[in-house]
N, C-alpha and C positions, 0 to 999 in steps of 0.2 A: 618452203612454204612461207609465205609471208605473215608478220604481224597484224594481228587483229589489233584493228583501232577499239577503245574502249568507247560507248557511248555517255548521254547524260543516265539514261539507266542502270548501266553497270555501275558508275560513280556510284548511284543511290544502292543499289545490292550490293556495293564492298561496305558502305556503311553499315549497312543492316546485318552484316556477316562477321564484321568487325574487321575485316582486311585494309590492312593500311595501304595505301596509294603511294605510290613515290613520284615524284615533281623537282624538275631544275629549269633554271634559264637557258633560254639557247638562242643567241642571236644570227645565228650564220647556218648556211649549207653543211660544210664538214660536220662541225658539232649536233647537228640535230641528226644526221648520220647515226653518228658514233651512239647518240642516244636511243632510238629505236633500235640498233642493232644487239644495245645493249637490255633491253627490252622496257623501257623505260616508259610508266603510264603517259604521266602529262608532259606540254614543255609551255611554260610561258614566256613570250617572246616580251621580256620586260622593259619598263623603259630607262631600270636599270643600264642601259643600255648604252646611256649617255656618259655616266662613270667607266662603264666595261669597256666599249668601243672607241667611245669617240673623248675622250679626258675631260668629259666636263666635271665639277665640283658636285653638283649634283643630277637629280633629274628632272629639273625645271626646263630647262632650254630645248627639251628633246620634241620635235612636230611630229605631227600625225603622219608626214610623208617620210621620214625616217622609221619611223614603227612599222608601219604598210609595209618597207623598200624589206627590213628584215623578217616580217613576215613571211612576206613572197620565199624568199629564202632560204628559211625555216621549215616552210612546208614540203617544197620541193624536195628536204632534204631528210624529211621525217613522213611521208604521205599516207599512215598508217599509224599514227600516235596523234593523239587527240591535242590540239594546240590552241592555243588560250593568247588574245593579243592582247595588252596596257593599254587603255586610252593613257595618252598622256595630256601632260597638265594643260588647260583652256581648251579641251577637244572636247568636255564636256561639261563644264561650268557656266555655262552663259545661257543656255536656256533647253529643256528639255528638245524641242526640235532639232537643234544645233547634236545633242548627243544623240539621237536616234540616229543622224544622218553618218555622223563620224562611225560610231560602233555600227552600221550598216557598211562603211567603206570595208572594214576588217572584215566581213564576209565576203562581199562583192570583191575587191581584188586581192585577197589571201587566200580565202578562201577557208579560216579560220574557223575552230569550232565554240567559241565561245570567246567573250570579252571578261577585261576584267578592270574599276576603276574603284578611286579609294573614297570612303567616307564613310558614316553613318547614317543618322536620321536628317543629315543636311543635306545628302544626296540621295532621298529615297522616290522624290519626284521622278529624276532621272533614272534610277533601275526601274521602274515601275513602266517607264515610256520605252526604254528598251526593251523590255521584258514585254510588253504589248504589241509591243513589234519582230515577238518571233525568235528574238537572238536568246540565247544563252547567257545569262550575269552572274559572273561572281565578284561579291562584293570584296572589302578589304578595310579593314579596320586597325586601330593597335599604332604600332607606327604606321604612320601613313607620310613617305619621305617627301610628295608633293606639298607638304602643309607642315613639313619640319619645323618649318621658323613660327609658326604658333605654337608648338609643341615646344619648344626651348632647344631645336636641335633633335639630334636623332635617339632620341631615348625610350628608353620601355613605359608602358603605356600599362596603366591596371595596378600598379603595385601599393595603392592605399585603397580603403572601403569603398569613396567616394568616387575615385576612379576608376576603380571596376564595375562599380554596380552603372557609369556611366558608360562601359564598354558592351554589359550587358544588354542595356537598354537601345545601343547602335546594333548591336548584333539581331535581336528582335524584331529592330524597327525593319534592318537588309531583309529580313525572311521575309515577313510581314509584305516587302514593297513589291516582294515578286521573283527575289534574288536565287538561283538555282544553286548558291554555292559563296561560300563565305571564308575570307584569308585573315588569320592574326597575325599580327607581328610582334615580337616583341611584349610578348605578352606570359604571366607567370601561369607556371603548368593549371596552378589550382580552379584559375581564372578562365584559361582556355577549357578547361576537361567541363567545366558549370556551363559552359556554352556549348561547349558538343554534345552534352546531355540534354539543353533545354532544347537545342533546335532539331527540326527534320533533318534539312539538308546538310548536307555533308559539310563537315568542318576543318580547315588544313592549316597547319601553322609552316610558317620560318622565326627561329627562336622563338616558340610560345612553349615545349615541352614537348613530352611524348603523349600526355593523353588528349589528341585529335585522328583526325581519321586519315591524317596524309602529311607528309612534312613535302615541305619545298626548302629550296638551297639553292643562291647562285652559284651557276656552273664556275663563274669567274675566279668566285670566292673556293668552291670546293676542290680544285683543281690546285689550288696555287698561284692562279696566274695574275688575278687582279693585285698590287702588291699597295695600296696609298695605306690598307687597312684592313684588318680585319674583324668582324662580328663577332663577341663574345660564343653567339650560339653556331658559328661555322666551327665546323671538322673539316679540316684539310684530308681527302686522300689521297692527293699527289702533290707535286711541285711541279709545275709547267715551267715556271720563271728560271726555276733555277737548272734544270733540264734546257731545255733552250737559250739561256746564256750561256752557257759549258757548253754548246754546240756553235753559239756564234765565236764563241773563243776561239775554239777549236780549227775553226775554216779561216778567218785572220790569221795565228798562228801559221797554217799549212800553203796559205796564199802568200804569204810573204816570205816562207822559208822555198817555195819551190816545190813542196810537196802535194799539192793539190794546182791543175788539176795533172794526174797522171794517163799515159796513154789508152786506156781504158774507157776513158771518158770521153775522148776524142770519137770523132766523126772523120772516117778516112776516106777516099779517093774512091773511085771504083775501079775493079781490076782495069788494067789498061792504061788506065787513066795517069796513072802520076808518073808511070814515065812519061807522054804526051806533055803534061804539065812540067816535068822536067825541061825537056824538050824547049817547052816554049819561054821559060823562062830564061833557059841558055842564052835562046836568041836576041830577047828585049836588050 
């Protein structure tokens, strides 16, 4: 029997019930796999992506056609788990038309159930015009790593009066704009729990605490595999990195002693055949 995809209503009755939501990244086929089979609510196809995937320093550089390409990808490979795509940076900054059309691409060829981009009350224009046009929005506030370098760099966001009560004030303004659902980052439990209590919709951290309605965590990071760094608030439950260099070791070792590959692996003749093949090689 296959996995039930969650809807935007179920999100809103795990809230109401107090069931927490579990959420990771997933940029590829295999991994989004492994995730629904693992039974795995959401997957954001983030644009994180550009760190995880492709070595950039941050996620600035990452296009809208890179997001889409691991979308498509994603979904194919989770068709039954509710999947959330990243506008990335300039796909929705420049005018509220500009982001209706982009956050309409991630339906149209993902086929995605929901978008998700970062801001506050500076981006409430554009949830509003998304959000009017039918899609699904969650917002994202806290660290928001598109806008680091105003931020000072990648730092936790809320942890004096004045900056929380201004995280508060974004959080209110995403409800307010239309927003079906709202991300903190980097944010202290006391500050995120004051916001999951003041709003309807559903509220989900990575490093903001346990009192929200859902935690997320990149796959990269949770796995082991991303290695430039790791998030104060990630839990590693495996090592990928180091599991798969002890297996690239392993097959150099075996290649070059002669050990790999052995008869087994090989692809033989068909009956008949290799004497024939003896045969003719006699003759050359």
């Amino acid at each position: 029997m296959s996995k039930k995809k969650l809807m935007i209503h179920d999100l809103y009755r795990m809230k109401r019930e107090n069931q927490r939501i579990t959420w990771l990244t997933a940029y590829d086929f295999p991994t989004a796999q492994f995730a629904e089979a693992a039974g795995l609510d959401m997957i954001l196809v983030g644009d994180s992506l550009g760190m995880c995937v492709y070595g950039y320093s941050g996620t600035v550089p990452v296009t809208m056609e890179q997001c889409l390409v691991h979308c498509e990808a994603v979904r194919r490979g989770a068709p039954n788990t509710f999947v959330m795509g990243d506008m990335p940076f300039m796909s929705y900054q420049v005018s509220d038309e500009e982001a209706v059309v982009n956050a309409g691409r991630f339906l149209k060829a993902a086929n995605v159930d929901a978008i998700k981009l970062e801001g506050g009350k500076r981006v409430v224009s554009r949830i509003r015009a998304i959000a009017d046009a039918g899609i699904i929005v969650c917002g994202h506030i806290g660290l928001t790593p598109q806008s680091s370098g105003q931020l000072g760099g990648h730092k936790a966001q809320g942890r004096t009066l004045k900056s929380a009560q201004a995280l508060i004030e974004d959080a209110m303004a995403v409800e307010e704009a239309g927003a079906h659902l709202l991300l903190l980052e980097a944010v202290p439990p006391e500050v995120s729990g004051f916001i999951r209590r003041k709003l309807s919709i559903p509220v989900y951290g990575i490093g903001a605490g346990p009192d929200v309605d859902g935690q997320l965590l990149i796959i990269s990071d949770m796995i082991g595999q991303f290695q430039a760094f790791t998030p104060k608030f990630v839990k590693k439950y495996a090592n990928v990195a180091e599991v798969v260099t002890t297996a690239i070791k392993k097959y150099i070792d075996e290649v070059h002693s002669g050990a790999f590959p052995q008869d087994e692996h090989c692809y033989h003749m068909l009956e008949g055949e290799a004497e024939k093949f003896k045969d003719y090689v006699e003759r050359d």
